[in-house]
Z-matrix of the N, CA and C atoms (Angstrom, degrees):
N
C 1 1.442
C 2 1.532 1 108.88
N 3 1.425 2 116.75 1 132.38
C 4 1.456 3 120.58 2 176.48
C 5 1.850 4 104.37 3 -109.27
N 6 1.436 5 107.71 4 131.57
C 7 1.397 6 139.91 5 170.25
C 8 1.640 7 96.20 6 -87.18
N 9 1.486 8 109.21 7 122.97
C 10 1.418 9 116.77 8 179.42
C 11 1.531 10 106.81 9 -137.45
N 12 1.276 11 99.29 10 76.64
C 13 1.572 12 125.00 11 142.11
C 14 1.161 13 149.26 12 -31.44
N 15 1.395 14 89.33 13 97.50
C 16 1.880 15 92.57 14 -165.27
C 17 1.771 16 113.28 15 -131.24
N 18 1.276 17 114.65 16 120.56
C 19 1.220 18 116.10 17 -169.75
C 20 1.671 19 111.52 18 -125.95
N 21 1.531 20 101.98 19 130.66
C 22 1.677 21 108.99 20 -178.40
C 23 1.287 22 126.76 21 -102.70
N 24 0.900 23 120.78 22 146.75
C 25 1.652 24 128.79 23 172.20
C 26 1.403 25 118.66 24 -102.22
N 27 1.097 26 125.94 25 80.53
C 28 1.340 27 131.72 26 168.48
C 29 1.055 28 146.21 27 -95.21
N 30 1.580 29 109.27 28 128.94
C 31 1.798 30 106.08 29 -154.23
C 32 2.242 31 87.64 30 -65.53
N 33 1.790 32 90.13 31 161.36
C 34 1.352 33 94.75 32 -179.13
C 35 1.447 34 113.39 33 -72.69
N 36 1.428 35 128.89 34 -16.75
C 37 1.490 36 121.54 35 157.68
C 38 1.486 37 118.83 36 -66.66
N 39 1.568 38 114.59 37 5.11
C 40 1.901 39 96.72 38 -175.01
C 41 1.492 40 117.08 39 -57.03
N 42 1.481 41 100.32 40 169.98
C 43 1.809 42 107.99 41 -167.25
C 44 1.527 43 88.06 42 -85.06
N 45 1.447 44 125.03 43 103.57
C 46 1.358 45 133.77 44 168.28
C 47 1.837 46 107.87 45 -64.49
N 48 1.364 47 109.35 46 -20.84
C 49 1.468 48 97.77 47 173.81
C 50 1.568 49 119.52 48 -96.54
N 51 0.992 50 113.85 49 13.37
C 52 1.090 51 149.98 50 170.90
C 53 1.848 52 127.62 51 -78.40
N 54 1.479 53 83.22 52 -71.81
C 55 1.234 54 104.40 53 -174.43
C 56 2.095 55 83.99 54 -77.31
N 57 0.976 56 131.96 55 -15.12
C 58 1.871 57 110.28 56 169.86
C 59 1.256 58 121.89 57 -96.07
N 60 1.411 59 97.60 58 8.12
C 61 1.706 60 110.88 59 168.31
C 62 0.920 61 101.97 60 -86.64
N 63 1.326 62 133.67 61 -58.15
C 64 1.618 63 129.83 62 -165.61
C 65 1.325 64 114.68 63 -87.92
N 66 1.259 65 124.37 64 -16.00
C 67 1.737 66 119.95 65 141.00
C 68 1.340 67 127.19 66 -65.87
N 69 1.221 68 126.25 67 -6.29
C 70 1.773 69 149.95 68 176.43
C 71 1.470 70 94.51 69 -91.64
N 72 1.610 71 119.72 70 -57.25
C 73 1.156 72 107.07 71 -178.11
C 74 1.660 73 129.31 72 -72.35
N 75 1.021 74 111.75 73 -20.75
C 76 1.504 75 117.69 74 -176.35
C 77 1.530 76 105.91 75 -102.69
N 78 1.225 77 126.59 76 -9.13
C 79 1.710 78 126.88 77 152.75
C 80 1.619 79 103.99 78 -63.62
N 81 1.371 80 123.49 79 -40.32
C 82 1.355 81 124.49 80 -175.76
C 83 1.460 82 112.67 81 -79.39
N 84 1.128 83 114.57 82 23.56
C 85 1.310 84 125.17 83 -170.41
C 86 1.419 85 107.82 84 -106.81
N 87 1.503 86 116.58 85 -11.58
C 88 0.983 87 119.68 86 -177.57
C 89 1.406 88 116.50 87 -96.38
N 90 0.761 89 145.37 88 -24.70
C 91 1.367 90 152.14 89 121.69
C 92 1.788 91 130.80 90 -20.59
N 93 1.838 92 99.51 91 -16.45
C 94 1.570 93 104.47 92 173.21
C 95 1.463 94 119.05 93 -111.45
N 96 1.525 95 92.60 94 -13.13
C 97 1.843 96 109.28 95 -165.03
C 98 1.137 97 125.11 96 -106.15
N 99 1.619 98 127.46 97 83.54
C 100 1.766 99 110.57 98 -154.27
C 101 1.452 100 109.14 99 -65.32
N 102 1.608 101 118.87 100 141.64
C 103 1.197 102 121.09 101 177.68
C 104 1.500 103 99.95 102 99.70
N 105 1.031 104 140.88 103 32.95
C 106 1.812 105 140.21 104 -173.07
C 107 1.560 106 80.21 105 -136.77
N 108 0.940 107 93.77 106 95.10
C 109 2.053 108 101.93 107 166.34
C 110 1.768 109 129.07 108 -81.28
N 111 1.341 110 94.28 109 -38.02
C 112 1.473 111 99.36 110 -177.55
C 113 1.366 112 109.71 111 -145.37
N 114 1.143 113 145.54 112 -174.76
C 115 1.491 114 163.95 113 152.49
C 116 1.640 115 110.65 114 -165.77
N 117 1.686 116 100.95 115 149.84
C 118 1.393 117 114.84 116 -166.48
C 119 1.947 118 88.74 117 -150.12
N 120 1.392 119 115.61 118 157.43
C 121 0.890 120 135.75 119 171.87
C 122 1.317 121 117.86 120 -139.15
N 123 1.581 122 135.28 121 173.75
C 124 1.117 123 143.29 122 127.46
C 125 1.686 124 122.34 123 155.32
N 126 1.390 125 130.95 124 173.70
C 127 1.180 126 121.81 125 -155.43
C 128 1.492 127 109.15 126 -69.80
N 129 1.520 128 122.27 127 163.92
C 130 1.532 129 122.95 128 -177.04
C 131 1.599 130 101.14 129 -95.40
N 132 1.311 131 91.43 130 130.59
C 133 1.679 132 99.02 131 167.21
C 134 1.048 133 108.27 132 -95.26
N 135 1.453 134 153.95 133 3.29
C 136 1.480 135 146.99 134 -166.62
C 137 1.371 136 122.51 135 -4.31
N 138 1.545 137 81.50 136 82.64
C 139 2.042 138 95.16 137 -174.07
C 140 1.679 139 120.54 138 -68.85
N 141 1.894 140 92.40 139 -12.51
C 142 1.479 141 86.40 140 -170.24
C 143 1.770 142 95.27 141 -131.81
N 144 1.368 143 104.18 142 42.99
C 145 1.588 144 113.66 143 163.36
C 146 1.794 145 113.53 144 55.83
N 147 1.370 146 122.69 145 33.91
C 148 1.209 147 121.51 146 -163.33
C 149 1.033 148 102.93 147 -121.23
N 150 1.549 149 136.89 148 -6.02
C 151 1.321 150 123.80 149 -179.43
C 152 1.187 151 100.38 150 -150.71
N 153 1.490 152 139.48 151 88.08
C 154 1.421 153 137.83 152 173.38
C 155 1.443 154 130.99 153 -105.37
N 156 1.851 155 96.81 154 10.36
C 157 1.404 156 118.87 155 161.26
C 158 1.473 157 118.24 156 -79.15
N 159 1.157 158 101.43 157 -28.82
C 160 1.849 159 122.39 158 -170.75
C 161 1.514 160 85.47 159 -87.21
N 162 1.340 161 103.01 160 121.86
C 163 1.684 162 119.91 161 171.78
C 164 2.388 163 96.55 162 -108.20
N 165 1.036 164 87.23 163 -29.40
C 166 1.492 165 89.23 164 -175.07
C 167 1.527 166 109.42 165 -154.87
N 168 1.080 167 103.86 166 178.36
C 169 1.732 168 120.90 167 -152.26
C 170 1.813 169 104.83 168 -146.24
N 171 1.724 170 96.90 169 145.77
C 172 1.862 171 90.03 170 154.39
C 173 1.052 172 82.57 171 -152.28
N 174 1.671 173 109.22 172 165.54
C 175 1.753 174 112.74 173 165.27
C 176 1.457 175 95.67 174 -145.35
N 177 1.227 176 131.42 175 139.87
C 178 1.262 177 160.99 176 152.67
C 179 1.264 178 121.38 177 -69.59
N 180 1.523 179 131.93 178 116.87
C 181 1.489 180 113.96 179 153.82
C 182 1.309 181 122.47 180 -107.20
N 183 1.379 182 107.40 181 141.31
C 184 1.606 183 118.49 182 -169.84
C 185 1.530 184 93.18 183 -119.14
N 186 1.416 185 103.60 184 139.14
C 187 1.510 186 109.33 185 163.72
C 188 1.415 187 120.69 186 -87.50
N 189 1.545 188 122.92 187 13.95
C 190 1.388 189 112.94 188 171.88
C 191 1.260 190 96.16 189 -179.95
N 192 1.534 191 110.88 190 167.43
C 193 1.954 192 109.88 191 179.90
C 194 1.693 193 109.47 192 -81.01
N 195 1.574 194 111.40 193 3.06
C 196 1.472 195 104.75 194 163.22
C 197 1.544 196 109.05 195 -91.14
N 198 1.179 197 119.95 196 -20.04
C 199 1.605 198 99.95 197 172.03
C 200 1.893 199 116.95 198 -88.53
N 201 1.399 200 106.65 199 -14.09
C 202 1.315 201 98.18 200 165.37
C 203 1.499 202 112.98 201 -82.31
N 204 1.128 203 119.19 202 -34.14
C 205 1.632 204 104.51 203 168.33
C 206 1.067 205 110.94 204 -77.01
N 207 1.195 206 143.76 205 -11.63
C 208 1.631 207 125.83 206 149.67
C 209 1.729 208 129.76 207 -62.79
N 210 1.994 209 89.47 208 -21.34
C 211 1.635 210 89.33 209 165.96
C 212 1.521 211 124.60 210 -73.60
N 213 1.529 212 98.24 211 -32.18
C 214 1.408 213 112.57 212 -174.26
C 215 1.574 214 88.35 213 -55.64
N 216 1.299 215 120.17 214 -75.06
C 217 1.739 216 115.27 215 -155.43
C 218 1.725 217 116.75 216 -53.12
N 219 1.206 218 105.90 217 -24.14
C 220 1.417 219 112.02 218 -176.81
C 221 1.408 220 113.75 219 -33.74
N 222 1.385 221 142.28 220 139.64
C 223 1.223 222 133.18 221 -169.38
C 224 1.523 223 97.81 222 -93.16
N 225 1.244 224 130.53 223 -45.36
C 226 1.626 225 153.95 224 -164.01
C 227 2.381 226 86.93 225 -54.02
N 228 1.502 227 101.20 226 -56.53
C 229 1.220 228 104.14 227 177.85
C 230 1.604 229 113.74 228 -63.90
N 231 1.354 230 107.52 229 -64.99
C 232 1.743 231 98.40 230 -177.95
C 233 1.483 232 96.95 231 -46.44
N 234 1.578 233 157.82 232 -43.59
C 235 0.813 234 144.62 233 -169.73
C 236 1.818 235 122.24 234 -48.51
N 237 1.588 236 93.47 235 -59.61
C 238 1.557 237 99.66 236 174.02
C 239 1.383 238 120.74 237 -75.14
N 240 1.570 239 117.61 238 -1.86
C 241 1.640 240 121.48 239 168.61
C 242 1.288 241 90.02 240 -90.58
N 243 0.954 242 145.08 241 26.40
C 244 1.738 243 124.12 242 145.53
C 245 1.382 244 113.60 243 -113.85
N 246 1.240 245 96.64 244 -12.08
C 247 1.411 246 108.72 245 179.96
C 248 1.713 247 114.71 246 -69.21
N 249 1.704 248 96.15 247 -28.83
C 250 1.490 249 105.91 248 -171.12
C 251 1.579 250 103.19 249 -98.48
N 252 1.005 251 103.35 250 -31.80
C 253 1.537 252 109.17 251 163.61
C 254 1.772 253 115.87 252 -38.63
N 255 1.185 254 89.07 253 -72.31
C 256 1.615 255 97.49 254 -176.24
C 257 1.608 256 106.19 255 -52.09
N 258 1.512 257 111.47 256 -56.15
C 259 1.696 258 108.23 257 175.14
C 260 2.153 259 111.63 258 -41.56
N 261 0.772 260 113.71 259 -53.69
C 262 1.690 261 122.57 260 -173.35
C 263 1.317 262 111.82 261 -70.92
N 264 1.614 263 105.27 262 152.28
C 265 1.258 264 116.94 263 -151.98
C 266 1.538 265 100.23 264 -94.95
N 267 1.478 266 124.27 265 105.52
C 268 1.346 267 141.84 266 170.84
C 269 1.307 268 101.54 267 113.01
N 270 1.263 269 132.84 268 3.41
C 271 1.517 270 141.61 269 159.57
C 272 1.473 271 78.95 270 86.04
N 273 1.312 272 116.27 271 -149.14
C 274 1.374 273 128.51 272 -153.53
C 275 1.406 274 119.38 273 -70.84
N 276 1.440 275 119.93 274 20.26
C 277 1.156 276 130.36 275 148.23
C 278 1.976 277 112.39 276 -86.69
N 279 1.080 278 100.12 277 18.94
C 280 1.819 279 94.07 278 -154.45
C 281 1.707 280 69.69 279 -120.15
N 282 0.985 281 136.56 280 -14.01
C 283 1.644 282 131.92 281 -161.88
C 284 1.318 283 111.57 282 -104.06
N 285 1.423 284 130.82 283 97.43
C 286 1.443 285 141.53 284 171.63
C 287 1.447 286 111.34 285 -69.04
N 288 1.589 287 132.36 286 152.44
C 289 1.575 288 117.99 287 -175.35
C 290 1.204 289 95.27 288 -158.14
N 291 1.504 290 139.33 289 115.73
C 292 1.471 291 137.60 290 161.29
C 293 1.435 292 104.13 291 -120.86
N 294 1.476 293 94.65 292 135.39
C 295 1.534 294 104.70 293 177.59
C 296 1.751 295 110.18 294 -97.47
N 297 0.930 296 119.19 295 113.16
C 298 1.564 297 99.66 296 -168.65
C 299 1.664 298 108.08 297 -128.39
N 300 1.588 299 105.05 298 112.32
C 301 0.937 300 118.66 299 -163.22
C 302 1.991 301 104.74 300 -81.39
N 303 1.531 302 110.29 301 96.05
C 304 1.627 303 136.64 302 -173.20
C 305 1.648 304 95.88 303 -55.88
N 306 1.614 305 114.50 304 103.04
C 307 1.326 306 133.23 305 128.10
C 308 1.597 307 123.35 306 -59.50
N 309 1.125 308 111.93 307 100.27
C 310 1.544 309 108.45 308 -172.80
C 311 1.692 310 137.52 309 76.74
């Protein structure tokens, strides 16, 4: 199972209605992408002071590196990664991404 880690930096003016469209849209993604099991979102509390660039978070679960490279190609997805691009602060420098392949 692959954990697909994605963390944003958002200036405190971002378009929050915005940014729940394109978390609306890429939850609905699961429903187009075989092997996309779950998705979760929501803002970072950084309880232990380690990430205060990360204003927000999503994670994806993929059951294998063929359904995340099928997310990658998705056009519907490259669509809303520009979408998040533009929301984050330095555009795609504002976009954190760990793929973390879940032992247990």
């Amino acid at each position: 199972m692959i954990q697909h880690i994605v963390m944003l930096d958002l200036p405190a003016d971002h378009d929050s209605a915005e940014l729940a469209n394109v978390m609306a849209g890429l939850g609905a993604l699961m429903h187009e992408i075989d092997g996309f099991l779950a998705f979760a979102h929501g803002p970072n509390r950084d309880f232990e002071g380690k990430s205060p660039d990360c204003a927000y978070a999503f994670v994806c679960t993929f059951a294998d590196a063929a359904a995340v490279s099928a997310y990658h190609r998705d056009p519907t997805h490259q669509a809303l990664g520009a979408r998040l691009v533009a929301l984050c602060q330095g555009g795609a420098d504002g976009i954190t991404v760990v793929d973390m392949e879940a032992e247990g």
